[in-house]
PATIPA-339212 format. One record per residue (C-alpha): residue number from 1; chain; x, y, z. Coordinates in steps of 0.5 Angstrom, whole numbers, plus 500, padded with zeros to 3 digits. Example, Ala and Ser with C-alpha at 12.3 -4.5 7.8 and 13.67 -1.06 7.14 Angstrom:
# PATIPA-339212
{resi->1 | chain->A | x->525 | y->491 | z->516}
{resi->2 | chain->A | x->527 | y->498 | z->514}
***
This chain:
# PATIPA-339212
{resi->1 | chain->A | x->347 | y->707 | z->170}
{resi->2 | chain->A | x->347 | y->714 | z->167}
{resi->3 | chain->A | x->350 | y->719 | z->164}
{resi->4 | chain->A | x->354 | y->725 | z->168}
{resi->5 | chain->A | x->355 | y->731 | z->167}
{resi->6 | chain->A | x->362 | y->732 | z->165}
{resi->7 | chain->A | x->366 | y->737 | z->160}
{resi->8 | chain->A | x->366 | y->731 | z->156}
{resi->9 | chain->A | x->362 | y->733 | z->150}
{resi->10 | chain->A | x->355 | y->729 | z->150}
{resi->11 | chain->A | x->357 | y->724 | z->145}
{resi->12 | chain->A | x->364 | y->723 | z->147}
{resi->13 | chain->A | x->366 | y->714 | z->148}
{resi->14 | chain->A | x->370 | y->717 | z->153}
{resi->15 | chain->A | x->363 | y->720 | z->157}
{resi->16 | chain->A | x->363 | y->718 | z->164}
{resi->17 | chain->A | x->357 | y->714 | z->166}
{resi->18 | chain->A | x->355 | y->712 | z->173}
{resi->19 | chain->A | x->354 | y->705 | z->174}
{resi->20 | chain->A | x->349 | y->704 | z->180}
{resi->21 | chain->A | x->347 | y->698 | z->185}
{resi->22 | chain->A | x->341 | y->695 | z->184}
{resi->23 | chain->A | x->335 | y->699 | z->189}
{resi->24 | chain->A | x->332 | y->695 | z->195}
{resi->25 | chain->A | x->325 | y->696 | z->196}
{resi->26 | chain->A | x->323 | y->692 | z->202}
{resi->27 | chain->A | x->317 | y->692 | z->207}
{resi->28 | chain->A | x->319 | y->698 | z->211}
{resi->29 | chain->A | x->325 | y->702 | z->207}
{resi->30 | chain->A | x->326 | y->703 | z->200}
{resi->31 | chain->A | x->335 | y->704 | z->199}
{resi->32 | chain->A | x->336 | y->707 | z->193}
{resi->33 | chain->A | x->341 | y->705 | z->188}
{resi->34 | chain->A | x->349 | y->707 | z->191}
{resi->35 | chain->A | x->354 | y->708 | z->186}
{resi->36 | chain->A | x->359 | y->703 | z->185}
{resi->37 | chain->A | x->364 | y->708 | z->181}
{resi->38 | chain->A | x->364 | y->712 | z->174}
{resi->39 | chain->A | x->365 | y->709 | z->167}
{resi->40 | chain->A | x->367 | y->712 | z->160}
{resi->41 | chain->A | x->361 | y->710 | z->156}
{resi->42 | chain->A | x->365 | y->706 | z->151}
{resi->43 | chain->A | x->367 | y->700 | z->156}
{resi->44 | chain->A | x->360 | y->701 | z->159}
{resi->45 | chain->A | x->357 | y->695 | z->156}
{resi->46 | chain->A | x->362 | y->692 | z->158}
{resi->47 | chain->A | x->361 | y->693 | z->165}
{resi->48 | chain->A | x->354 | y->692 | z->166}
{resi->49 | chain->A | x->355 | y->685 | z->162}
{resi->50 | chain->A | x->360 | y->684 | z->168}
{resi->51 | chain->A | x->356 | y->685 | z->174}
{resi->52 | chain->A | x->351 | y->681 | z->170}
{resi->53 | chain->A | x->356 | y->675 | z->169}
{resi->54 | chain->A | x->359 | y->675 | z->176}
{resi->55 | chain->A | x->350 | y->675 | z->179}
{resi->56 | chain->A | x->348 | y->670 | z->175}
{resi->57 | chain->A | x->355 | y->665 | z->176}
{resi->58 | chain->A | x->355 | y->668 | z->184}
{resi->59 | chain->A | x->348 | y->668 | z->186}
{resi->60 | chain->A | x->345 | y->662 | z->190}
{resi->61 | chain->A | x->338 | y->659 | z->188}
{resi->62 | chain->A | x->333 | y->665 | z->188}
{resi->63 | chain->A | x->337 | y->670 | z->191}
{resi->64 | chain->A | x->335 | y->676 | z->189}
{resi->65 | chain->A | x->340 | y->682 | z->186}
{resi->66 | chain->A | x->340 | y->686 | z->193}
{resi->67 | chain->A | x->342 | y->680 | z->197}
{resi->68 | chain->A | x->347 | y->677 | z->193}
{resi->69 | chain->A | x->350 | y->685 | z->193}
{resi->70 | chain->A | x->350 | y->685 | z->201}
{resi->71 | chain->A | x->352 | y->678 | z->201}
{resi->72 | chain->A | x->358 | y->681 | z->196}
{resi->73 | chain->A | x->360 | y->687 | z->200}
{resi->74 | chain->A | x->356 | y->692 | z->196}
{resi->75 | chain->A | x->356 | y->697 | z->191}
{resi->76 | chain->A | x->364 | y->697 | z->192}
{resi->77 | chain->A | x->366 | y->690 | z->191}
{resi->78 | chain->A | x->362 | y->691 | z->184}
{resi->79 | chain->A | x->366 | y->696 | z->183}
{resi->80 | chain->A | x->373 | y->692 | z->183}
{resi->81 | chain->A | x->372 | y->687 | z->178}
{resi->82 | chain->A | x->370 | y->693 | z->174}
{resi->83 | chain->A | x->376 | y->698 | z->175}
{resi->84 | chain->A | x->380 | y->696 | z->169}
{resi->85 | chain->A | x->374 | y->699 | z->165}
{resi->86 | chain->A | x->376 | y->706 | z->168}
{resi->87 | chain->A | x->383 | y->707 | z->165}
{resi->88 | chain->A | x->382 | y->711 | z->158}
{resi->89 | chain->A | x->387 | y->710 | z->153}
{resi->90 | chain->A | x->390 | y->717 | z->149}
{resi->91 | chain->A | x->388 | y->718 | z->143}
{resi->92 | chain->A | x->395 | y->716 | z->141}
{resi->93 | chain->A | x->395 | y->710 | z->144}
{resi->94 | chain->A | x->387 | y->708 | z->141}
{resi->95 | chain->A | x->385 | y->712 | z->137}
{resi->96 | chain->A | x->379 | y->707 | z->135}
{resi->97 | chain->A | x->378 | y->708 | z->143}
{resi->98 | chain->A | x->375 | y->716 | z->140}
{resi->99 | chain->A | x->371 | y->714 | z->136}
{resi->100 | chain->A | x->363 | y->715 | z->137}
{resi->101 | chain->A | x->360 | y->709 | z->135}
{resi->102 | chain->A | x->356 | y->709 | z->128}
{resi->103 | chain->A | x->361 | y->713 | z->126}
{resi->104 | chain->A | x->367 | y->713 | z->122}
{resi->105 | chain->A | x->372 | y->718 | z->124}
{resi->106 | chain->A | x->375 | y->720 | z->131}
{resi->107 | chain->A | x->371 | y->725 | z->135}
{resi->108 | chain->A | x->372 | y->732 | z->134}
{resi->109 | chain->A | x->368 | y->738 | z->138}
{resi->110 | chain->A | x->365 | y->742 | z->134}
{resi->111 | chain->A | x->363 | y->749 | z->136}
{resi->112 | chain->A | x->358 | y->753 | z->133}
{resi->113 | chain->A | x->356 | y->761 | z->133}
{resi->114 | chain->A | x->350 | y->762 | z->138}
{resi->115 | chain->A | x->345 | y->767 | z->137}
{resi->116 | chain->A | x->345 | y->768 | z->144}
{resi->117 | chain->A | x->353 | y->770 | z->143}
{resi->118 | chain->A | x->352 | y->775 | z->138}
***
């Protein structure tokens, strides 16, 4: 999992993470992770605690990550059990959603002079 590049501010809750399927290294290939899908970074946790779950409740005596992935179908079928974790309520809706976390207030961005700028 991490952080993408966005035009959401760095410390945004609603900050898009990638949420990425374990890599397989086997005897003669290495597969790097493939994306399952984007999250924001306030229901992340969530996510990553859900793929955890569904392995250890799905997975067959010894089976590693990677294959019990293939045998699910892959980073895909991941991605559907976490798809409601992508809907990002309005400041409306949620305000509590905007807050960053340890702090008190909803998130403002605040943009500062350069010395660059000027």
């Amino acid at each position: 999992m991490h952080g993408d590049s966005s035009s959401v501010a760095a410390s945004s809750p609603s900050r898009p993470h990638s949420v990425f399927a374990w890599p397989d290294v086997g005897e003669e290939q290495i597969h790097f992770g493939q994306k399952a899908l984007r999250l924001p970074a306030r229901t992340a946790p969530e996510g990553v605690a859900r793929v955890v779950r569904r392995f250890a409740d799905e997975r067959l005596a010894g089976e590693p990550f990677s294959d019990w992935l293939k045998r699910i179908g892959g980073p895909s079928k991941v991605a559907d059990g976490l798809r409601d974790l992508d809907d990002v309520p309005t400041p409306d809706e949620n305000p509590e959603y905007f807050t960053d976390y340890d702090e008190t207030g909803p998130f403002v961005a605040q943009v500062a002079e350069s010395e660059c700028a000027t």
